[in-house]
mmCIF file of the N, C-alpha and C atoms, coordinates in Angstrom:
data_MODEL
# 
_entry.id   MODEL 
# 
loop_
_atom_site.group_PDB 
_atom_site.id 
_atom_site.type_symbol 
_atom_site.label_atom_id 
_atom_site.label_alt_id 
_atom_site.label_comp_id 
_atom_site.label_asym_id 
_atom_site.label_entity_id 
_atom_site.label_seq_id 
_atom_site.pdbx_PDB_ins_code 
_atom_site.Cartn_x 
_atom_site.Cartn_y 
_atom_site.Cartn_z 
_atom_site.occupancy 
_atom_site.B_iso_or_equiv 
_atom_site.pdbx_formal_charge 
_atom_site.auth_seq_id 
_atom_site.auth_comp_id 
_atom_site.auth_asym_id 
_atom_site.auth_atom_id 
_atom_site.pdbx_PDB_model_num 
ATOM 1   N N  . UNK A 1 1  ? 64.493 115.767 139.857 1.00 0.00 ? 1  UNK A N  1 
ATOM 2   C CA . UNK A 1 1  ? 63.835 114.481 139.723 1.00 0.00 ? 1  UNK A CA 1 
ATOM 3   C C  . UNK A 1 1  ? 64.877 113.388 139.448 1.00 0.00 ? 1  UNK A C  1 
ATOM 4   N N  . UNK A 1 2  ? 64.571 112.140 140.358 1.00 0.00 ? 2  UNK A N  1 
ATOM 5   C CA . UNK A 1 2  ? 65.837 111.620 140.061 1.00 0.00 ? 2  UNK A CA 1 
ATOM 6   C C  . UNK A 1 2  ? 65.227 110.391 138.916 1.00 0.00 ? 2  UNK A C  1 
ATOM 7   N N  . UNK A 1 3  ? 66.009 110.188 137.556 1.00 0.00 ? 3  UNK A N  1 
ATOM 8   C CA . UNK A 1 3  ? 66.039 108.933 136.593 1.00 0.00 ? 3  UNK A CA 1 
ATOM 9   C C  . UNK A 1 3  ? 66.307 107.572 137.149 1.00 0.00 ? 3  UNK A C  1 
ATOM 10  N N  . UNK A 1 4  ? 65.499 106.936 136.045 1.00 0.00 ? 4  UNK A N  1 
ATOM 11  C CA . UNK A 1 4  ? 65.666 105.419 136.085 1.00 0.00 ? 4  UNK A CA 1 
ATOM 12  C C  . UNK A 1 4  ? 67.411 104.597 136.318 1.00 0.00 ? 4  UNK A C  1 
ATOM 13  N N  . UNK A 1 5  ? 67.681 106.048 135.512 1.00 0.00 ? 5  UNK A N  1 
ATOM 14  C CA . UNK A 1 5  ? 69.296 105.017 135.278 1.00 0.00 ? 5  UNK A CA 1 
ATOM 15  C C  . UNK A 1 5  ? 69.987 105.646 136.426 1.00 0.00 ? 5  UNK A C  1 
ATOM 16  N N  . UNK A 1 6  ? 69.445 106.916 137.377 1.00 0.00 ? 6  UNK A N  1 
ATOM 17  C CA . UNK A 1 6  ? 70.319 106.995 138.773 1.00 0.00 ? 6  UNK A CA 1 
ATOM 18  C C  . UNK A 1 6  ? 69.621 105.913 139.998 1.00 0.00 ? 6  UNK A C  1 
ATOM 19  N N  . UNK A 1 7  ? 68.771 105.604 139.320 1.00 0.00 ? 7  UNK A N  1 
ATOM 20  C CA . UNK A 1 7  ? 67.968 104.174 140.226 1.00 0.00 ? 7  UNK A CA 1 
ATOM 21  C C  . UNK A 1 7  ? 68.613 102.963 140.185 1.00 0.00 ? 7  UNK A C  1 
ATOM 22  N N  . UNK A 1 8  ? 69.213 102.815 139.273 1.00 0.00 ? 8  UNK A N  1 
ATOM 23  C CA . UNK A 1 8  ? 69.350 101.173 138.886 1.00 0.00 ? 8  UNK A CA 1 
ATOM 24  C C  . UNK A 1 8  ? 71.039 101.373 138.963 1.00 0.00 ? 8  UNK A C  1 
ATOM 25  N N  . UNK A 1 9  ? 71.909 102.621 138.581 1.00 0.00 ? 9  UNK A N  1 
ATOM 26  C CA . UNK A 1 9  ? 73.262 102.691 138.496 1.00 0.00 ? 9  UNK A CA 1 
ATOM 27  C C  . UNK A 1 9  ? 73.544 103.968 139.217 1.00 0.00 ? 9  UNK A C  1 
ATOM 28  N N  . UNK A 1 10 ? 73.552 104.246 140.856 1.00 0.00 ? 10 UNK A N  1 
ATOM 29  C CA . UNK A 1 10 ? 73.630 105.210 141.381 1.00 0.00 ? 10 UNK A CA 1 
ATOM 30  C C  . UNK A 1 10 ? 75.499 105.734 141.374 1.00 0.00 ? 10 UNK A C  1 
ATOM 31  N N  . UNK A 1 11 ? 75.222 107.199 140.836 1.00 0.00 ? 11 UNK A N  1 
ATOM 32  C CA . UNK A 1 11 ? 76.910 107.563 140.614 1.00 0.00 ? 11 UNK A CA 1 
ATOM 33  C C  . UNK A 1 11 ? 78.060 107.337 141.635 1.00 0.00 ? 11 UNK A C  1 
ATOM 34  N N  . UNK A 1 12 ? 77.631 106.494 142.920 1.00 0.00 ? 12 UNK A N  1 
ATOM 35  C CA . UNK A 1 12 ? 78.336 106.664 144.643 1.00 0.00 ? 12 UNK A CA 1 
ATOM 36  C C  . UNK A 1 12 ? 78.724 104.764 143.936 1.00 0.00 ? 12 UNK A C  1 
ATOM 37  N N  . UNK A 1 13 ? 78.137 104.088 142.870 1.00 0.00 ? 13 UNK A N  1 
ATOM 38  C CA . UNK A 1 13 ? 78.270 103.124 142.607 1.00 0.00 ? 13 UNK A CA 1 
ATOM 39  C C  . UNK A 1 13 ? 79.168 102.904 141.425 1.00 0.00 ? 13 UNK A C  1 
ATOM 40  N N  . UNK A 1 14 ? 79.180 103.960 140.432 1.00 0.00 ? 14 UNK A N  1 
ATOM 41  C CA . UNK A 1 14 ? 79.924 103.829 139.694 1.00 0.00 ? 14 UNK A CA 1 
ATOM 42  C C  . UNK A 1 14 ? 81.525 103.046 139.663 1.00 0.00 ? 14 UNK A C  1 
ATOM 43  N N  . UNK A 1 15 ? 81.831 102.259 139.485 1.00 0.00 ? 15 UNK A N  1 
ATOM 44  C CA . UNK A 1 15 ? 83.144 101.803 139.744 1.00 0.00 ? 15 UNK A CA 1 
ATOM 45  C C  . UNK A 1 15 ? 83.775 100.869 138.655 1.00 0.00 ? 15 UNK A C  1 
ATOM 46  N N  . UNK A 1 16 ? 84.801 100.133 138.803 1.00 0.00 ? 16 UNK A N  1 
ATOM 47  C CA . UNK A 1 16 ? 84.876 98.619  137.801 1.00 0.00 ? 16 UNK A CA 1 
ATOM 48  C C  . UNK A 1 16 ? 84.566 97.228  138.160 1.00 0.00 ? 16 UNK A C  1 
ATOM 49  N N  . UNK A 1 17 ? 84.273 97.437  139.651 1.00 0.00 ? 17 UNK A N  1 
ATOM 50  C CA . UNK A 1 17 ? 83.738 96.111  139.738 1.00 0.00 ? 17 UNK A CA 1 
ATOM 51  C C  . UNK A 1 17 ? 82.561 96.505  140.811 1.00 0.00 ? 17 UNK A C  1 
ATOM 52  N N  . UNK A 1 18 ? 81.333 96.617  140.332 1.00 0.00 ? 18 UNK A N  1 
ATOM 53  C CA . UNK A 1 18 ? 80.045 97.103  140.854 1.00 0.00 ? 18 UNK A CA 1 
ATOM 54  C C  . UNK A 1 18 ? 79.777 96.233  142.291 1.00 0.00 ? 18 UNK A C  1 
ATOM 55  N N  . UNK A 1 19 ? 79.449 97.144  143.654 1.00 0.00 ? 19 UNK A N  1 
ATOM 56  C CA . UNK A 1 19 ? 79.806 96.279  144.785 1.00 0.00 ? 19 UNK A CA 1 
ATOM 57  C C  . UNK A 1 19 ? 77.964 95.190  144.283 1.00 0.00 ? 19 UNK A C  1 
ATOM 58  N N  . UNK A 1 20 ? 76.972 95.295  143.891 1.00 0.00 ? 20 UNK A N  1 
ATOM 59  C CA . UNK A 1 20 ? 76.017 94.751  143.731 1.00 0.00 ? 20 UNK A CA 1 
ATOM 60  C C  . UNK A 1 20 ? 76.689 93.048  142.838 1.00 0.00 ? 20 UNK A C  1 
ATOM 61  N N  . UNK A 1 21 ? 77.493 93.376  141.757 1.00 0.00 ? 21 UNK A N  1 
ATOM 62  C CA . UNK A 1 21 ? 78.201 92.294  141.196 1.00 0.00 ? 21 UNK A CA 1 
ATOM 63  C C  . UNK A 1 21 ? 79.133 91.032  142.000 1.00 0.00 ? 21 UNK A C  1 
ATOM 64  N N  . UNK A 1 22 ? 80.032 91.689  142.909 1.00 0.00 ? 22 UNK A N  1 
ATOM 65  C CA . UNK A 1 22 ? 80.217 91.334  143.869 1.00 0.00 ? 22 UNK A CA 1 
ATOM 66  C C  . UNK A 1 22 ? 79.466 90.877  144.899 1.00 0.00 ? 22 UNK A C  1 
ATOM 67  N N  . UNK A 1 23 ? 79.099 91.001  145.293 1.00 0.00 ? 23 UNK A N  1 
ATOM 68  C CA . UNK A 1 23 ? 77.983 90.714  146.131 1.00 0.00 ? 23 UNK A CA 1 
ATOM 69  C C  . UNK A 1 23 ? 77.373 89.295  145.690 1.00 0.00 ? 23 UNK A C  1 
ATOM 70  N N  . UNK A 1 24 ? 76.660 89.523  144.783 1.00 0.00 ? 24 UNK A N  1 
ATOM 71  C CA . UNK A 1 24 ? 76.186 88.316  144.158 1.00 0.00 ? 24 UNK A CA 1 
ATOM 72  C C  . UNK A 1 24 ? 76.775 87.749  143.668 1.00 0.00 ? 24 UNK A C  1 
ATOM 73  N N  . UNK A 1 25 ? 77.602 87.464  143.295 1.00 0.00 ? 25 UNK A N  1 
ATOM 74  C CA . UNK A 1 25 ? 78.914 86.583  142.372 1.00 0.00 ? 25 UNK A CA 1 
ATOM 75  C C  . UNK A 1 25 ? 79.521 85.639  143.755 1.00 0.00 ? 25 UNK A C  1 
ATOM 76  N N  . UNK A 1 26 ? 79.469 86.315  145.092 1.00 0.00 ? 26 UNK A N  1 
ATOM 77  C CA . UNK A 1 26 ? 79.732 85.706  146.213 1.00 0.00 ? 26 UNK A CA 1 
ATOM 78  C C  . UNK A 1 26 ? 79.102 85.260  146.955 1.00 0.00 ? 26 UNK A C  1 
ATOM 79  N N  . UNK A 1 27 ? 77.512 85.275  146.631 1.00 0.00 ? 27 UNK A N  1 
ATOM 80  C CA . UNK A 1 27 ? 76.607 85.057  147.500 1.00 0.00 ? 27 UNK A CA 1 
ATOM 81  C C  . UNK A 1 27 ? 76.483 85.778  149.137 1.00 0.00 ? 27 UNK A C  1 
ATOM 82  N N  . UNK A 1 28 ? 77.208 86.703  149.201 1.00 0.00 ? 28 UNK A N  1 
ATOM 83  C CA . UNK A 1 28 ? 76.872 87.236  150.576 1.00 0.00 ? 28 UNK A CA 1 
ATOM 84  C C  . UNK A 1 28 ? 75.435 87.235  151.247 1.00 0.00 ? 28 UNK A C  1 
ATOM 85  N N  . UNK A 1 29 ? 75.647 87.016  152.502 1.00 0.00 ? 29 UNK A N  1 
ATOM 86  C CA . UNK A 1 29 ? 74.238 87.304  153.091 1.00 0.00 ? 29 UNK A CA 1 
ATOM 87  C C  . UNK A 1 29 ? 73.896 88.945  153.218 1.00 0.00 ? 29 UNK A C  1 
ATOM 88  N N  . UNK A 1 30 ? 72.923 89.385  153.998 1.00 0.00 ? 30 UNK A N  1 
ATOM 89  C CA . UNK A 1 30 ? 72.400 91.115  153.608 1.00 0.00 ? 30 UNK A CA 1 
ATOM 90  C C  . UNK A 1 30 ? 73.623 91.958  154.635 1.00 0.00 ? 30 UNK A C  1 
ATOM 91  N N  . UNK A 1 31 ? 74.314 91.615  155.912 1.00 0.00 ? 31 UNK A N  1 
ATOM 92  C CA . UNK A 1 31 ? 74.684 92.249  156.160 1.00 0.00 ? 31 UNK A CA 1 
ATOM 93  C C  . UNK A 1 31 ? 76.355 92.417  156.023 1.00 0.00 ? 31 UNK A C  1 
ATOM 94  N N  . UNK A 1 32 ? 76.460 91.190  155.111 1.00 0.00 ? 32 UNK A N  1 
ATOM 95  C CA . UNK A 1 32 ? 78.087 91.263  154.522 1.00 0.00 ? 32 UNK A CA 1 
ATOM 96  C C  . UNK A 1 32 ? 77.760 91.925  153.349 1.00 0.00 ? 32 UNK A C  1 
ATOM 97  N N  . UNK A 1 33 ? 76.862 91.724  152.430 1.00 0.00 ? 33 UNK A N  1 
ATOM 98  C CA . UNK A 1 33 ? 76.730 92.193  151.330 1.00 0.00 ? 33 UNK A CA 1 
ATOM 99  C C  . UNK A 1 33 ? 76.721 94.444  151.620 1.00 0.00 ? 33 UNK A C  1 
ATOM 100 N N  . UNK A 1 34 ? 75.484 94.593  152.416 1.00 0.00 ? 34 UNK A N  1 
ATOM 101 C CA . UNK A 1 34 ? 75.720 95.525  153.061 1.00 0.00 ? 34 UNK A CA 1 
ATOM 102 C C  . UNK A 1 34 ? 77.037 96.647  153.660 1.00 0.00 ? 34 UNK A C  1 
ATOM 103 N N  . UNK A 1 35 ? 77.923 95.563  154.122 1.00 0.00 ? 35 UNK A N  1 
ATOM 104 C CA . UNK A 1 35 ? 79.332 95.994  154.562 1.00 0.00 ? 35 UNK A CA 1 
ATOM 105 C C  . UNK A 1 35 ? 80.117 96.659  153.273 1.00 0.00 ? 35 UNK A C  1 
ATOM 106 N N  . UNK A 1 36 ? 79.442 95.699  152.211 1.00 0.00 ? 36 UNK A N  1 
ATOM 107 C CA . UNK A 1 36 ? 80.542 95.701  151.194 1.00 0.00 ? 36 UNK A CA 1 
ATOM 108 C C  . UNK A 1 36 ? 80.324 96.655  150.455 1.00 0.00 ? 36 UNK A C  1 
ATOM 109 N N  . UNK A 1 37 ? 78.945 96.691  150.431 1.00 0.00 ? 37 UNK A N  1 
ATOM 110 C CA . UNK A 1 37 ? 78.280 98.430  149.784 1.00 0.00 ? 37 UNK A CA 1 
ATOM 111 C C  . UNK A 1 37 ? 78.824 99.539  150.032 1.00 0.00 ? 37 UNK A C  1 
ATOM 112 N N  . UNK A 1 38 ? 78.627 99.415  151.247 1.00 0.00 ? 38 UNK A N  1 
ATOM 113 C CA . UNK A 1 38 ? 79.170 100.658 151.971 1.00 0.00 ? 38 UNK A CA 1 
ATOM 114 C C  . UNK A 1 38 ? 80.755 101.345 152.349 1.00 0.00 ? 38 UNK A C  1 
ATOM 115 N N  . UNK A 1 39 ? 81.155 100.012 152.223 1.00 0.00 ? 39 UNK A N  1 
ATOM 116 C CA . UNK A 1 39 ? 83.158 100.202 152.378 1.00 0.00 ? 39 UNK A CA 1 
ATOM 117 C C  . UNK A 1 39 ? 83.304 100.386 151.037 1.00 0.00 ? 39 UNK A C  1 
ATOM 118 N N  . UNK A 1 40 ? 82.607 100.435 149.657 1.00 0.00 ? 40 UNK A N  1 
ATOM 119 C CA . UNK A 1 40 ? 83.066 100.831 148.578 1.00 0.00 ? 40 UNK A CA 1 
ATOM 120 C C  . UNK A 1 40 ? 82.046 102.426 147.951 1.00 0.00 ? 40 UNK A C  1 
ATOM 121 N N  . UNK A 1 41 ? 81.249 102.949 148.896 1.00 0.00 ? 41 UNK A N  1 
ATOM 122 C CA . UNK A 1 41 ? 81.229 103.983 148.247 1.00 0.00 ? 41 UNK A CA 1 
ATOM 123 C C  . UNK A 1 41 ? 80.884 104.931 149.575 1.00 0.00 ? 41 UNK A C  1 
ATOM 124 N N  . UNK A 1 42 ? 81.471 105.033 150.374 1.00 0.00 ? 42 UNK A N  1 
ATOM 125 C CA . UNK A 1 42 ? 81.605 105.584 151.858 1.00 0.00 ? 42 UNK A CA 1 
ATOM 126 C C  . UNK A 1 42 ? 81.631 107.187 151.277 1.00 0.00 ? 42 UNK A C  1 
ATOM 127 N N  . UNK A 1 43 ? 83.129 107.042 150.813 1.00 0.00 ? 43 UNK A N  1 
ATOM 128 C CA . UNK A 1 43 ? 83.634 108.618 150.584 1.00 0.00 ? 43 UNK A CA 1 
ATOM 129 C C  . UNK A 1 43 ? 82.476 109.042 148.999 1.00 0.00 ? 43 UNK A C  1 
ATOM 130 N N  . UNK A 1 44 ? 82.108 108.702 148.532 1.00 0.00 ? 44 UNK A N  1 
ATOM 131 C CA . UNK A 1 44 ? 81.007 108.907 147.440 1.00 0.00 ? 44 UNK A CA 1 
ATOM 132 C C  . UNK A 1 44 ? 79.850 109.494 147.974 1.00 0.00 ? 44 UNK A C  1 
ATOM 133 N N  . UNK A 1 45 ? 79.102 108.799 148.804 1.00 0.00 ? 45 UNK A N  1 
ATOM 134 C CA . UNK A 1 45 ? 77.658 108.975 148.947 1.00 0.00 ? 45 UNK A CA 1 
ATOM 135 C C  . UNK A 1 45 ? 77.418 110.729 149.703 1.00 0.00 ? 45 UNK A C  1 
ATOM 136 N N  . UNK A 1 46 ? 78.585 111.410 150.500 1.00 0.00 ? 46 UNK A N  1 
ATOM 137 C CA . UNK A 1 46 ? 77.844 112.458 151.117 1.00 0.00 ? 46 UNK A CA 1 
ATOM 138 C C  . UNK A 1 46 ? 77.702 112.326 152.290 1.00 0.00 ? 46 UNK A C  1 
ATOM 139 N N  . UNK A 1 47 ? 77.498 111.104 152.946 1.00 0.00 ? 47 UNK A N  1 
ATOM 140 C CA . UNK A 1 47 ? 77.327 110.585 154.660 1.00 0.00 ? 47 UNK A CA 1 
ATOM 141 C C  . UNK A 1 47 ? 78.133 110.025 154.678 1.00 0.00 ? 47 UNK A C  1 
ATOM 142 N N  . UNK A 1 48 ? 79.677 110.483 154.748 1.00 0.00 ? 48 UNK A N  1 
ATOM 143 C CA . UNK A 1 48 ? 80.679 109.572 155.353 1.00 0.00 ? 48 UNK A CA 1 
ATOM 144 C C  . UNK A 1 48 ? 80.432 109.107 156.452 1.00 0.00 ? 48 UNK A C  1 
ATOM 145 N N  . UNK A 1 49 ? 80.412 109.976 157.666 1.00 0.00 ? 49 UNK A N  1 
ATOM 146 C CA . UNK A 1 49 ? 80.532 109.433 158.984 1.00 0.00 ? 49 UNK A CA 1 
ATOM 147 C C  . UNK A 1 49 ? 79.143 108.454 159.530 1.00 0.00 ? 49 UNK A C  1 
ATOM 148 N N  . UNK A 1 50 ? 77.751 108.822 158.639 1.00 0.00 ? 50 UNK A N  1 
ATOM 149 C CA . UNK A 1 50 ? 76.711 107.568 159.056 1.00 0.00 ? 50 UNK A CA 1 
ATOM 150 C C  . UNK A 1 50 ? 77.332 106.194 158.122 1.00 0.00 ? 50 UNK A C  1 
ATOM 151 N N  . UNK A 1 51 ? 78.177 106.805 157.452 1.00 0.00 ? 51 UNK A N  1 
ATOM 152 C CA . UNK A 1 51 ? 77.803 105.102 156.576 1.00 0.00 ? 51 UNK A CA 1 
ATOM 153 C C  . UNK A 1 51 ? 79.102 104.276 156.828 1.00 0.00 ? 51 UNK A C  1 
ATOM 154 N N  . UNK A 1 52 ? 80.291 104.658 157.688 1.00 0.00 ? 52 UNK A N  1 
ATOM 155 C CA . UNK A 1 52 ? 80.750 104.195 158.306 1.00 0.00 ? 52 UNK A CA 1 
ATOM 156 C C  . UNK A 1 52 ? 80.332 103.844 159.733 1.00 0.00 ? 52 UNK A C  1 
ATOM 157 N N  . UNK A 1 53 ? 79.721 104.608 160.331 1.00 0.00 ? 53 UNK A N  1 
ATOM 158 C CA . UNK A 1 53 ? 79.002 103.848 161.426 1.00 0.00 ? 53 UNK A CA 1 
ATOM 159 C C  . UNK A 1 53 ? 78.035 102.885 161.136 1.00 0.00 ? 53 UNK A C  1 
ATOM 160 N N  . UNK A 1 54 ? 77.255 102.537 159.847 1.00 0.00 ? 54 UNK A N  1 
ATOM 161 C CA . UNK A 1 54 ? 76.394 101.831 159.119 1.00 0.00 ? 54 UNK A CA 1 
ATOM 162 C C  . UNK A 1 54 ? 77.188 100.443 159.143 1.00 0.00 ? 54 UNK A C  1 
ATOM 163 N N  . UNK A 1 55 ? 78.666 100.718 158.339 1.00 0.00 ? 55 UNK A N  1 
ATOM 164 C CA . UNK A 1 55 ? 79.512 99.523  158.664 1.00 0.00 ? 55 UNK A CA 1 
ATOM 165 C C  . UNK A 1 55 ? 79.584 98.878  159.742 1.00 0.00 ? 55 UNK A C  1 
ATOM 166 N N  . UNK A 1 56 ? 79.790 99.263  161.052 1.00 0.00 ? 56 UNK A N  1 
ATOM 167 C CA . UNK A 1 56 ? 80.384 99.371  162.454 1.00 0.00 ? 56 UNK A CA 1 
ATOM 168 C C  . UNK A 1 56 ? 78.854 98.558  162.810 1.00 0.00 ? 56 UNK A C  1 
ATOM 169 N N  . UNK A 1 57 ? 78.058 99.019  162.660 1.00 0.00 ? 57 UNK A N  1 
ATOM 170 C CA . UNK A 1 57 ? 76.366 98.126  162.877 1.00 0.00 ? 57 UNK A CA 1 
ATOM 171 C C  . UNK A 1 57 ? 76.171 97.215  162.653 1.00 0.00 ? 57 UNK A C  1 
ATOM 172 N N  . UNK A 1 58 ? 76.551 96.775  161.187 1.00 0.00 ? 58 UNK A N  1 
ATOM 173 C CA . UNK A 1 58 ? 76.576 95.392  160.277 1.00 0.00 ? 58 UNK A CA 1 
ATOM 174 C C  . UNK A 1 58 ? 77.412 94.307  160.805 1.00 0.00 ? 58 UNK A C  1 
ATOM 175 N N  . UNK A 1 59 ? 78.526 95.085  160.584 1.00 0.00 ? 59 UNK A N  1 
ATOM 176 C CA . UNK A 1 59 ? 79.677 94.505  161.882 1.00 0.00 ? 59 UNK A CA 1 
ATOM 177 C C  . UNK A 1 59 ? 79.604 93.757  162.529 1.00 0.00 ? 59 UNK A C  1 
ATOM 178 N N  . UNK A 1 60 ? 79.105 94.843  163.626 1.00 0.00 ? 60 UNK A N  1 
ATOM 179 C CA . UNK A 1 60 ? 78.690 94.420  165.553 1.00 0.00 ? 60 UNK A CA 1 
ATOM 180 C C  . UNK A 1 60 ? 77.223 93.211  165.293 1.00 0.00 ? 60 UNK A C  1 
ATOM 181 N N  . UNK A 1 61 ? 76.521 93.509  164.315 1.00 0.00 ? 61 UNK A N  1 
ATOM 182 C CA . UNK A 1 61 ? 75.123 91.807  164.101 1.00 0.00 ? 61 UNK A CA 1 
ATOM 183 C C  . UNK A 1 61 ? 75.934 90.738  164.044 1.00 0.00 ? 61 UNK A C  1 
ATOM 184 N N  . UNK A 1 62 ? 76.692 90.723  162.938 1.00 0.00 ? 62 UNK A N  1 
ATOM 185 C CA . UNK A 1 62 ? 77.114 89.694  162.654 1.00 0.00 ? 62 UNK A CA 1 
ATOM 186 C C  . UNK A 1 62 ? 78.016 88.864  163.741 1.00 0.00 ? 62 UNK A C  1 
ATOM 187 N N  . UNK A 1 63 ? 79.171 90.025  164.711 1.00 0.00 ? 63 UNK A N  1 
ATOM 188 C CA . UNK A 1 63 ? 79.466 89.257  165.897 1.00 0.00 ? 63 UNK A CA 1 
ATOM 189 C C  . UNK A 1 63 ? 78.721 88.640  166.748 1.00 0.00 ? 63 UNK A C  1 
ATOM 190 N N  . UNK A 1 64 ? 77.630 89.744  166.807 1.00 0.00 ? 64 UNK A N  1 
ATOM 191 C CA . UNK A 1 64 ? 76.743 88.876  168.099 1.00 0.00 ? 64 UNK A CA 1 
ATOM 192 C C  . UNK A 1 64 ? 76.202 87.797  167.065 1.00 0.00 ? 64 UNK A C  1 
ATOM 193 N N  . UNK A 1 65 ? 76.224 87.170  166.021 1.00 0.00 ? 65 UNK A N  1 
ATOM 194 C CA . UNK A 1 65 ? 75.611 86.479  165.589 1.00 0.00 ? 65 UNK A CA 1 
ATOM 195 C C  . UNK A 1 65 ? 76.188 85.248  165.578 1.00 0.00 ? 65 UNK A C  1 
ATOM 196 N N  . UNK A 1 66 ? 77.512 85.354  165.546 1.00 0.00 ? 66 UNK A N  1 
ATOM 197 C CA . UNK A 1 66 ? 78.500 84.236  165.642 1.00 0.00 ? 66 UNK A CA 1 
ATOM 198 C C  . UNK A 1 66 ? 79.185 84.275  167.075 1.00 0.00 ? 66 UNK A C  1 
ATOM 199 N N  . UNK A 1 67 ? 78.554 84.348  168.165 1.00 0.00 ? 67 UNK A N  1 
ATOM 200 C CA . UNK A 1 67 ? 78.856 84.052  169.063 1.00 0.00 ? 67 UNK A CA 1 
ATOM 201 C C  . UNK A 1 67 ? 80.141 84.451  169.709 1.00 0.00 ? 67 UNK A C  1 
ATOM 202 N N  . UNK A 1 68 ? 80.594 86.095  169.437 1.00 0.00 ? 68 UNK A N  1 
ATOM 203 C CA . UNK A 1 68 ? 82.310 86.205  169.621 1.00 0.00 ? 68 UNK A CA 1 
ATOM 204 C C  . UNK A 1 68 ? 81.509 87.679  170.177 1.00 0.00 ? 68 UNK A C  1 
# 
């Protein structure tokens, strides 16, 4: 059963500068913020290779989004 406190502070998050802190401290939009999640707990979570392709997704929106 997973706890409140692996809800709110998941151990793939554990770090010194929490990518959620970041995130908001910078105002990112969802899929930079997203990027940033994920390039800081890639090798953590168990799905390396989806959550680097997860990156590579976020990525590729945001180009087509800015017109390059």
């Amino acid at each position: 059963m997973t706890t409140d406190k692996e809800i709110m502070k998941p151990r793939h998050y554990d770090m010194p500068i929490p990518p959620i802190e970041y995130i908001l401290k910078n105002d990112l939009d969802y899929c930079s913020g997203n990027i940033v999640a994920l390039a800081s707990a890639w090798k953590r979570r168990g799905t390396p290779v989806q959550d680097l392709k997860k990156i590579i997704q976020f990525a590729t929106f945001l180009i087509e989004q800015h017109g390059n």
